[in-house]
N, C-alpha and C positions, 0 to 999 in steps of 0.2 A: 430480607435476611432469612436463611434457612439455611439447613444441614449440607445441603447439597445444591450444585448449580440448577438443576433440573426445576426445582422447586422455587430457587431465589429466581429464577425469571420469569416466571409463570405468577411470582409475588409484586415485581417488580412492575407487569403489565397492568396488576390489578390497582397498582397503587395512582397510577400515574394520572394527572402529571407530577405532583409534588408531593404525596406522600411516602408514609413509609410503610413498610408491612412485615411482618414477624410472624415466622410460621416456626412455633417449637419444637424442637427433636423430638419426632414421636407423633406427632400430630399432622406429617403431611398429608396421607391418605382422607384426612377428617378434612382437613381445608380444600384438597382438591375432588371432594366427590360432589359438590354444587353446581362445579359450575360446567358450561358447556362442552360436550367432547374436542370443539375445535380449538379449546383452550390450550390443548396439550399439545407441549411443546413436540414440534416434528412430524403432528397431525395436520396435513393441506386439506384444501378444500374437496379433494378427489375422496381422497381416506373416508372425512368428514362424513360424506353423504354415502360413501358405502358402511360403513356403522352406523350411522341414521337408518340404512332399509335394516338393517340387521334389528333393529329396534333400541339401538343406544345412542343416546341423545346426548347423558351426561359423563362424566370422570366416572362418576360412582357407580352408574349401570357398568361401566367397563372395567370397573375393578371387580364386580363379582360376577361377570361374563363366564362361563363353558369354558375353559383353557379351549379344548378341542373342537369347539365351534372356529374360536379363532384365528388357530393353526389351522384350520380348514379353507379357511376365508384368504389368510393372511401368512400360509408358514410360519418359518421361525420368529418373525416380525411381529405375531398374534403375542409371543411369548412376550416380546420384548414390552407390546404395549402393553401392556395387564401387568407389568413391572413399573412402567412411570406411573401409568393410572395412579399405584398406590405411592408413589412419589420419591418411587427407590431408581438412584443415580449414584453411577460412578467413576463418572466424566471426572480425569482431573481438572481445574483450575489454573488456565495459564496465564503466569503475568507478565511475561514476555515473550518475544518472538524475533525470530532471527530476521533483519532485513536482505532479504535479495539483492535489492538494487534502487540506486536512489537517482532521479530523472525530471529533466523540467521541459516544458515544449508551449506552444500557442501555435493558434491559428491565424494567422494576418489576415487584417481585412481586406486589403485586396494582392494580388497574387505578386511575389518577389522574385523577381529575374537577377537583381543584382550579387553578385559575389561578393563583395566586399561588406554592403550592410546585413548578408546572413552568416557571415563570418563575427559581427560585432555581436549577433542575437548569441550564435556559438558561444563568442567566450560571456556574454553575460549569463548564460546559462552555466556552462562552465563553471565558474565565481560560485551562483548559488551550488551547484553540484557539489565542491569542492567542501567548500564553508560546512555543507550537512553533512560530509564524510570526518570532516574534525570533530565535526562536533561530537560523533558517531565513535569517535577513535576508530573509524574503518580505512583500507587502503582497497582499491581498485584494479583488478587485474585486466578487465576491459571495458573499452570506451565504445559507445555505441551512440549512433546518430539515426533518427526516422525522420523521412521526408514525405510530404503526399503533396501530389502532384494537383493543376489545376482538376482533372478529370475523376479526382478523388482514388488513384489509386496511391498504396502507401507501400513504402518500403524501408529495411532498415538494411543497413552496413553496420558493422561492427571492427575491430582492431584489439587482438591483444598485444599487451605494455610487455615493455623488456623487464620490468620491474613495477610489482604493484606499488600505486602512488597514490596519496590526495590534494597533491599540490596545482591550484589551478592550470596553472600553464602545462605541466603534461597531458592535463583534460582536453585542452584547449585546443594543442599543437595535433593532437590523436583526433578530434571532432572539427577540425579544419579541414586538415587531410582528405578523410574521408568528405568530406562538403567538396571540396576539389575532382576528388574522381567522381562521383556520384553527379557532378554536373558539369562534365569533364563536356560532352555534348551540346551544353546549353539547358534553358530548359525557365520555367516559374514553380517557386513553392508555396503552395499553400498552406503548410503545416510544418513547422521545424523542430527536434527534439533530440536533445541528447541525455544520454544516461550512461552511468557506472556502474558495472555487475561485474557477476565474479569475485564477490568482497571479501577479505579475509579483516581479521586483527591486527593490530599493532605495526610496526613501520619494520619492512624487510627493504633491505636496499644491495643493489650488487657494489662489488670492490670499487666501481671505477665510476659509479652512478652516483656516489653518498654522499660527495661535495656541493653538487650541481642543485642536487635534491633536496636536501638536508637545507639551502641557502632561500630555496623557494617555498622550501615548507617554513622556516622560521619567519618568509615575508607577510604570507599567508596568516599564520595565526597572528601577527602584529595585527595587521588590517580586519582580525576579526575583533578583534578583542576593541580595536579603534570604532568598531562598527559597533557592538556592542554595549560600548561604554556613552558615546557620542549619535549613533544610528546611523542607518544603514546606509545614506547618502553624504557622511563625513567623510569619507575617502572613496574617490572614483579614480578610473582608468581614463586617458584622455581621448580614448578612442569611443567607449560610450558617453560621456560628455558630451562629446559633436550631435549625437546620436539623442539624446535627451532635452536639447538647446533646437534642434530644428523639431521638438514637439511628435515626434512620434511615439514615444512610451510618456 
């Protein structure tokens, strides 16, 4: 616990594993001039051992360092250090953060030529994709699929939706698709993966899209809520069934 993040993690290192540590408003620079220079947050081992030759070992030799030695050593960066040193931060505190893109994938153990059973890994991937977009309140503007091949190389295809969605089945239908062209030649996967990016907020739907949508979405959150209440294997698809009963997952 301290004034400032700078400080609460540099308190947080010393406490660990389980304690707690409290450093006063007013008192950082006192708690951080003991301990060692490479305690300071955003000091690496490089930094470390060039103020080790300079002859500063601790926080505290480097809070009342030469400004100008510093800047010498270290440009504007000199400034900056001889400002945490004395335990002055003004990073804000974030407690959230916008998700990008949400994605599930595995590696098989041995290499899948089959069409049909990397279509079932699809929509079960799919399922979870979808499931974490409600949860999210996020909808999906594009569906993307990576593949790596037996010789380890990897690739990905992507597909933007005619209308951002988070209802399994357009993830599903868009990450099939692409599983089709993409192995339009033939071929074994090593590694399957599909993801939703592109996210926006709230449920946009076109004029002629909102019945179809709107029916899959309300199926969807039933089966979440079924999942949630009872767990996650109280309602399956009959196609992973098959798929779960011959012992592969």
């Amino acid at each position: 616990i301290a004034s400032n993040k700078l400080v609460a993690k540099i308190a947080s290192n010393q406490a660990k594993p389980y304690g707690l540590l409290q450093v006063p408003a007013g008192e950082e620079a006192y708690f951080l001039a003991s301990l060692p220079i490479s305690k300071l947050w955003g000091v690496g081992p490089k930094n470390a051992a060039r103020l080790e030759a300079m002859g500063i070992r601790t926080i505290g030799q480097l809070q009342t360092a030469p400004l100008d030695r510093l800047k010498q050593e270290f440009g504007l960066w000199g400034w900056d250090l001889q400002r945490k040193a004395h335990g002055l931060d003004s990073s804000p505190v974030q407690t959230e953060h916008a998700v990008k893109s949400i994605s599930r994938e595995t590696t098989f153990v041995h290499d899948v030529g089959d069409l049909a059973e990397l279509k079932r890994v699809a929509l079960a991937f799919s399922e979870q994709v979808g499931r974490d977009l409600r949860a999210e309140s996020l909808l999906a503007r594009t569906v993307a699929i990576k593949l790596r091949w037996p010789d380890f190389q990897t690739i990905t295809r992507q597909t933007t939706l005619a209308y951002p969605t988070d209802a399994t089945t357009d993830i599903y239908q868009a990450a099939a698709a692409l599983l089709e062209t993409a192995l339009k030649g033939g071929g074994k996967v090593r590694l399957l993966g599909v993801r939703a990016a592109n996210l926006v907020e709230g449920r946009q739907l076109g004029l002629f899209d909102e019945a179809v949508d709107e029916k899959h979405s309300k199926a969807d959150k039933a089966v979440d809520e079924i999942r949630e209440r009872f767990g996650k294997d109280a309602v399956r698809r009959a196609s992973l069934i098959r798929r779960v009963q011959g012992g592969d997952v």
